[in-house]
C-alpha positions in Angstrom: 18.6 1.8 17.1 19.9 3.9 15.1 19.3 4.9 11.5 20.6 7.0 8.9 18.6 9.1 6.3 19.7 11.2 3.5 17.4 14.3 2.8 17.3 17.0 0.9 18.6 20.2 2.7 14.9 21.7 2.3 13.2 18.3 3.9 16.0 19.1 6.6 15.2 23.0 7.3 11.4 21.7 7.2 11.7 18.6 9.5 14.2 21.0 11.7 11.4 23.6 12.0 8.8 21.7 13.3 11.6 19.7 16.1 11.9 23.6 17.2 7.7 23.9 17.6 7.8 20.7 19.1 10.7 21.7 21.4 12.8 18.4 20.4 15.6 17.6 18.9 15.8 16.6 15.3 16.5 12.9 15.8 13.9 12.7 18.4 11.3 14.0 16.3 12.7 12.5 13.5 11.7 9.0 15.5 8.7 10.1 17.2 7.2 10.2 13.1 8.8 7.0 12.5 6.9 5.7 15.7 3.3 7.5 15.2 3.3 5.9 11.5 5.0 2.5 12.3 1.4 1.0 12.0 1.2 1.7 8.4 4.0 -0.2 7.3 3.5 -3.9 5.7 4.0 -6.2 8.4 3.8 -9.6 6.5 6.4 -11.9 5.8 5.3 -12.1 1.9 5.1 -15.7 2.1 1.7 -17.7 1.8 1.3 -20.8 3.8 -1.0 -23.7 2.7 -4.6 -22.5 2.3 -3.7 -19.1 2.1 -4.4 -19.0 -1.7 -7.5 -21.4 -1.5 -9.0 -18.5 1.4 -7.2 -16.0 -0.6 -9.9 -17.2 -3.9 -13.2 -18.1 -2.0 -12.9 -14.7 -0.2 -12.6 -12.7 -4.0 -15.5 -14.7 -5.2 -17.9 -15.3 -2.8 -21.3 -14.1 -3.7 -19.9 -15.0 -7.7 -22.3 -17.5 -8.3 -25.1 -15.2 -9.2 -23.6 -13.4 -11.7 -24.4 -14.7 -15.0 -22.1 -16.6 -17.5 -21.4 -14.5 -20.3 -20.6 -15.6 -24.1 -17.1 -15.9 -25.1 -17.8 -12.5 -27.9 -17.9 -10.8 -24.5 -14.1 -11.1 -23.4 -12.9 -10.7 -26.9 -10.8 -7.7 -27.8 -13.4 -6.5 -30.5 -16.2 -5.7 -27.6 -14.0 -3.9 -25.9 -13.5 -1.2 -28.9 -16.9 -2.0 -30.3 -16.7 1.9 -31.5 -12.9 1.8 -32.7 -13.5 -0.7 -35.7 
């Protein structure tokens, strides 16, 4: 496949330098990073299927029903700036 990137002529002179150390060619080394760091791209689709949000909510709050209940004041904007009134 191929692929076409705009960079900056600096990013170019730099990416250029190290193809030399690493005696390749710019595209080839230019895919060779693509390849070493293909693992930390997103591979999801981005869409839930059923359960996924049910999972999605027991996983964030298990272990939530120890905390304790708090009174309403506690969520109000005034105890947040408690020293700003």
């Amino acid at each position: 496949m191929n692929i076409v990137v705009e960079v900056s002529p600096e990013v170019e002179a730099q990416l250029k330098a190290e193809a030399d150390l690493h005696g390749m060619e710019l595209p080839k080394y230019a895919g060779k990073i693509l390849e070493e760091r293909k693992h930390r791209y997103a591979t999801g689709t981005g869409i839930l299927k059923p359960g996924d949000v049910e999972a999605m909510t027991q996983a964030m709050t298990l272990g939530s029903e120890n905390m304790p209940v708090l009174p309403p004041e506690a969520t109000e904007r005034a105890s947040f700036y408690e020293d700003r009134w």
